[in-house]
C-alpha positions in Angstrom: -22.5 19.9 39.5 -24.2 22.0 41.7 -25.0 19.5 44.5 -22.6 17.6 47.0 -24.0 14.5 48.4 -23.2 13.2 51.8 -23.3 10.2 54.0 -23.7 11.4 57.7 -23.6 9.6 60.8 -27.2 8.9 61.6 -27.0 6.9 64.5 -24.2 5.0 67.1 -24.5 1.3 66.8 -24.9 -1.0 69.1 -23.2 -4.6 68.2 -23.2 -5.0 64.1 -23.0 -1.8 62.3 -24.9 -1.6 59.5 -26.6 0.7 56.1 -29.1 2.2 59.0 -26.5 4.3 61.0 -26.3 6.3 58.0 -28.2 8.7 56.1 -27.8 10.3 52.5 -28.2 14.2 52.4 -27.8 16.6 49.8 -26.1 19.9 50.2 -24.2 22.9 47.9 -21.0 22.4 46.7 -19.0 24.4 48.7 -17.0 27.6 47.7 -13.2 27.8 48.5 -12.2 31.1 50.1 -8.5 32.6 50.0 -5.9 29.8 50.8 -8.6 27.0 50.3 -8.8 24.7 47.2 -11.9 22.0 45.9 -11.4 18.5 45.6 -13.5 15.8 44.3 -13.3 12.9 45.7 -12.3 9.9 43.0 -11.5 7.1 45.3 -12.7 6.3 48.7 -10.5 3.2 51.4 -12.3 1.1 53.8 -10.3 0.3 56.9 -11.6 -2.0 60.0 -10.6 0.8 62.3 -13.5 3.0 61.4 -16.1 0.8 63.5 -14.2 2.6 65.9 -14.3 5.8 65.0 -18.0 6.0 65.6 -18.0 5.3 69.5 -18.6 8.0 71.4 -15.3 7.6 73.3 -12.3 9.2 73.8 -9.5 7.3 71.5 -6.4 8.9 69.6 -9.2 10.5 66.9 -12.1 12.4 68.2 -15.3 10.2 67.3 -17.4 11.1 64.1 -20.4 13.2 65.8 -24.0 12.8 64.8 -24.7 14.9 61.4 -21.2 14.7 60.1 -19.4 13.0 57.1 -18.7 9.6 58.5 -14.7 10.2 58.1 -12.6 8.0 55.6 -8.9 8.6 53.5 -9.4 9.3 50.0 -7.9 10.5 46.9 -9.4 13.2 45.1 -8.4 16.0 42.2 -8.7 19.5 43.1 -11.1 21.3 40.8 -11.0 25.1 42.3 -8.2 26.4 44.0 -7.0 29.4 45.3 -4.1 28.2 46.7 -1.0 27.7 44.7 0.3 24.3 46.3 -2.7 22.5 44.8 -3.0 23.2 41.5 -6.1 22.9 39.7 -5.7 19.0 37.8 -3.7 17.6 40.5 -4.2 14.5 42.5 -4.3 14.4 46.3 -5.0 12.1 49.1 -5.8 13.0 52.5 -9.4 12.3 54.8 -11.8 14.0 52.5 -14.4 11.3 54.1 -18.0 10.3 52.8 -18.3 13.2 50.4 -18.1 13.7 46.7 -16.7 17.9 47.2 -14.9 18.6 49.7 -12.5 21.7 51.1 -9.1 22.1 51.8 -8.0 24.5 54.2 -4.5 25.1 55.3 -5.9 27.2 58.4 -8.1 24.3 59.7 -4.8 22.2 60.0 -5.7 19.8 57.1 -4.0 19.5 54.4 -3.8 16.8 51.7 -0.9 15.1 49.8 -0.1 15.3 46.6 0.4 11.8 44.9 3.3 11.1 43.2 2.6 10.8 39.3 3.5 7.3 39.0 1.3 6.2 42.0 -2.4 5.8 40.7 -5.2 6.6 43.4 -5.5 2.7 44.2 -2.1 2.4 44.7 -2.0 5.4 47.3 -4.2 3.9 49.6 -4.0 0.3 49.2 -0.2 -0.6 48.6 1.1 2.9 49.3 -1.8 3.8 52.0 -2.2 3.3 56.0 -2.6 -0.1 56.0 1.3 -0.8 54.4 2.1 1.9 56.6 0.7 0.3 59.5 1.7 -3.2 58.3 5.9 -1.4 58.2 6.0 0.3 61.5 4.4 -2.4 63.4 5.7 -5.2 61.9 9.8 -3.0 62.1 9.4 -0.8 65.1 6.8 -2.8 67.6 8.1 -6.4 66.6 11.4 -5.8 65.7 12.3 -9.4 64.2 15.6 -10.5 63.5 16.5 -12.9 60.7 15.8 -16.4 61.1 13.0 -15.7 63.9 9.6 -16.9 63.4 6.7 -14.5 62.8 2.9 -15.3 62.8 0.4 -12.8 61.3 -3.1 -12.9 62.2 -5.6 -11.8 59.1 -2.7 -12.4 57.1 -4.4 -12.4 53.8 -6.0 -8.8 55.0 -4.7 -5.5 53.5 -2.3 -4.9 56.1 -1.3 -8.5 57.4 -0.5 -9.5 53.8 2.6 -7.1 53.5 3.4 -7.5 57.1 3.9 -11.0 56.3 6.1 -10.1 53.2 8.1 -7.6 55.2 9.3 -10.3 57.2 10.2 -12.3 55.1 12.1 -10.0 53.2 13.6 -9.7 56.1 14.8 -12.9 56.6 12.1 -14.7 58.9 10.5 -17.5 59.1 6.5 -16.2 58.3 3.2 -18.3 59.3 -0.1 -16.7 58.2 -3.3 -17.4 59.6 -6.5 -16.9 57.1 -10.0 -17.9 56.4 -10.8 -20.3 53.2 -8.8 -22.2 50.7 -8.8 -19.6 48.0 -7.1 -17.0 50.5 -4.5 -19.1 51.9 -3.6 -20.2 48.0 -2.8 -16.7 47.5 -0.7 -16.0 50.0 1.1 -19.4 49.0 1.0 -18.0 45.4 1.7 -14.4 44.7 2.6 -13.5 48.4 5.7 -16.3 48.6 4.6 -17.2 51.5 4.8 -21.4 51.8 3.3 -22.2 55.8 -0.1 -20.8 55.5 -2.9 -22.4 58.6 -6.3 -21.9 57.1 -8.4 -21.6 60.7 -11.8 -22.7 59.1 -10.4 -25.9 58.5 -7.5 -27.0 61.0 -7.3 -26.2 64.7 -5.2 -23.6 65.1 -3.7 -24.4 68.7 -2.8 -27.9 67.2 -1.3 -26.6 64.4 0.6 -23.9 66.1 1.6 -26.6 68.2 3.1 -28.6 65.7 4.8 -25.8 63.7 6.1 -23.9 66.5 7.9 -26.3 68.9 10.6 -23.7 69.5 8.3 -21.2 69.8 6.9 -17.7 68.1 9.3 -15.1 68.5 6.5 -12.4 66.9 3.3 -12.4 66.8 1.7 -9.8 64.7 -2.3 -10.1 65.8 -4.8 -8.2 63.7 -7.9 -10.1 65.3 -7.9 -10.7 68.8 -9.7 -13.3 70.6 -9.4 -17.1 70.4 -6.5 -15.7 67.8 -4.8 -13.9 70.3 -5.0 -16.4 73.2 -4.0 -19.3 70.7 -0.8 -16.9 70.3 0.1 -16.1 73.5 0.1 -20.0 74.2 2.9 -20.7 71.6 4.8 -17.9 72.5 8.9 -17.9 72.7 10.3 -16.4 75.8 11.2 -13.1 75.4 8.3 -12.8 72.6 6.8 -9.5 71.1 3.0 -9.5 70.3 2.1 -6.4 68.1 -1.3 -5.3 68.9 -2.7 -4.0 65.4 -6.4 -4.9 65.8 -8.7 -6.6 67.0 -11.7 -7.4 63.8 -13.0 -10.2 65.9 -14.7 -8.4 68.6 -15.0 -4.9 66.4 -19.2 -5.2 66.4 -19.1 -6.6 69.3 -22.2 -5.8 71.4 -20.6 -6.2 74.5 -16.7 -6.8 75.3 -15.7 -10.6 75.1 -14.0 -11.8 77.9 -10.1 -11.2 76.9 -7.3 -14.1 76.7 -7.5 -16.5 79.8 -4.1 -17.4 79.6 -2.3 -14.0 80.5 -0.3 -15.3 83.0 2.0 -16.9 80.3 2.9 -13.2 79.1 4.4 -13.0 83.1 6.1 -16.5 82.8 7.6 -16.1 79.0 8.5 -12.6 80.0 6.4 -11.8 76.7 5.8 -7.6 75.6 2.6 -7.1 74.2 2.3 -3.2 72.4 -0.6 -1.5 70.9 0.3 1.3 68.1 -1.1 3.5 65.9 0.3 4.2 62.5 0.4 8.4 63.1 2.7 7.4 66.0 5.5 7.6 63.2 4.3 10.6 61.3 7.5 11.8 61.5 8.9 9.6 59.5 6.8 8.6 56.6 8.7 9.2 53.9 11.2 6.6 54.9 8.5 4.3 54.7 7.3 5.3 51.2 10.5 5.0 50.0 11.1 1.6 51.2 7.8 0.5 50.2 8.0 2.2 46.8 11.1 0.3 46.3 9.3 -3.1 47.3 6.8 -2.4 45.1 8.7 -1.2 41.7 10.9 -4.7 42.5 7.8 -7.0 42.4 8.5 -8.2 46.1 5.1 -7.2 47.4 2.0 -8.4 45.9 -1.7 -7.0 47.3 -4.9 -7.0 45.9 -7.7 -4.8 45.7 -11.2 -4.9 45.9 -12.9 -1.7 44.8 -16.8 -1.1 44.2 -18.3 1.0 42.3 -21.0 4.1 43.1 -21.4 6.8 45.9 -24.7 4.8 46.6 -22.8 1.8 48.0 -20.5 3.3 50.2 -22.4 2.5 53.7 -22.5 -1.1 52.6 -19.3 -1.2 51.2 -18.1 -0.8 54.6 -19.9 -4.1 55.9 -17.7 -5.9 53.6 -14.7 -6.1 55.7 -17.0 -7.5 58.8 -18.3 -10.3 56.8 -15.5 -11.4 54.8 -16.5 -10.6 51.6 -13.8 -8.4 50.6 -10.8 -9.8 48.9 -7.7 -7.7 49.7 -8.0 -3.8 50.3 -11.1 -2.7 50.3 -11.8 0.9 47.8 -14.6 2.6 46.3 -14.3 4.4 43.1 -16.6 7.4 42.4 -15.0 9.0 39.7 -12.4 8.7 37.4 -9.9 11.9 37.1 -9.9 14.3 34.2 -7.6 15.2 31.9 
């Protein structure tokens, strides 16, 4: 009870990440001061973006420095406080990052969210967390489809492409995924409602956008990038809108791969492609957990989650969702809350 352990950020890797850009340290569990409260972390997410984080370039976060808590979302319980809004007992989520203790300080700018008490800490960040978030405003604000248009969603079995898929077609679209291996693609089919499903390790996907897509793709919600991105942009509608989410393809990367070779179609179809980021709409997230909440309590959104066990695996817990492995959103449980 004494002791906090860490993961820091060792090292900046070049190509692959990996366990050895990492180190495990051991410090004191910090204090809280006046205004500040304690949390344990209970739960840790696992996003794609945080390859990201650690290059040492400017981006819409600051990169995770050398010697620091590699930073991640979490939910925790608040153990000490001296603050009143977080009562000792109560559940929060916010970026409490590699860490089993960390401090909440309303003076540093940071402050976490309470969860609501029938949210459990794997629903706030998997269904309820900033990949449904990111999966609502870009799929509603970026793409803005309109019923009876046809949407394709890259990584569409992922955390966030599998509710961006069932957004639309909630909405009234027309959805095509795209995923990787039989057992995937039978889920989407399955729980996720959704019937055309391309499984790109065993049919070409050009040919079978090709076939599908004679009038063509009106959007195109791309989380990988790529051959995936130029095979879009070929079966594009005019007027199309490609919502840059992500790009998981080139993430470890050692060098840039030469970008889509058919961008002159995006002059030609009159086409908008738009990169976002999901704390663009800060303002309005509540509108978002409300519609999502509502989704959720009607059985119209089905997601999985894939959590590990044991502050020991965190670092290669991460490497899951560059290999594949991971089956839906990726979470690490550390603790369990107390009562």
């Amino acid at each position: 009870m004494n002791n906090n352990r860490q993961w820091l950020l060792k090292a900046r890797p070049e190509g692959m990440i990996g366990t050895e850009h990492f180190e495990l340290v051991t410090s004191a569990i910090p204090e809280p001061a006046a205004g500040q409260a304690l949390i344990k972390t209970l739960m840790l997410s696992f996003d794609p973006a945080m390859r990201g984080w650690v290059e040492d370039e400017p981006s819409y976060l600051p990169p995770v420095a050398i010697g620091e808590p590699m930073r991640a979302s979490g939910v925790g319980q608040v153990i000490r406080s001296n603050n009143p809004e977080l009562p000792v007992g109560s559940l929060v989520q916010g970026m409490l990052n590699w860490q089993e203790y960390s401090l909440a300080d309303p003076s540093s700018g940071w402050m976490p969210r309470p969860l609501p008490a029938q949210v459990t800490p794997s629903m706030a960040l998997s269904v309820l967390g900033g990949t449904s978030l990111t999966a609502y405003f870009g799929l509603l604000e970026i793409g803005q489809p309109v019923a009876g248009e046809t949407v394709l969603v890259s990584g569409a079995a992922g955390a966030t492409g599998s509710v961006v898929a069932q957004i639309a077609r909630l909405k009234g679209c027309r959805v095509i995924g795209i995923a990787g291996g039989e057992e995937k693609c039978q889920w989407l089919q399955q729980d996720c409602k959704i019937p055309e499903v391309i499984d790109y390790q065993k049919q070409n996907l050009k040919d079978e956008l090709a076939r599908r897509c004679a009038d063509g793709i009106n959007v195109f919600f791309d989380n990988v990038g790529g051959d995936t991105l130029e095979a879009g942009i070929e079966h594009m509608a005019d007027f199309g809108r490609i919502v840059m989410c992500g790009a998981i393809s080139g993430y470890n990367d050692a060098s840039p791969a030469p970008g889509p070779r058919n961008m002159m179609k995006v002059i030609t179809r009159r086409l908008r492609l738009q990169g976002f980021i999901m704390m663009d709409f800060m303002d309005r997230m509540e509108e978002a957990y409300r519609d999502l909440g509502q989704w959720v309590a009607a059985g119209e959104i089905a997601w999985r989650e894939d959590i590990q066990q044991g502050f020991e695996n965190i670092p290669s817990t991460l490497l899951r969702l560059y290999d594949g492995r991971n089956q839906g959103k990726q979470l690490l449980q550390l603790a369990e809350p107390s009562h």
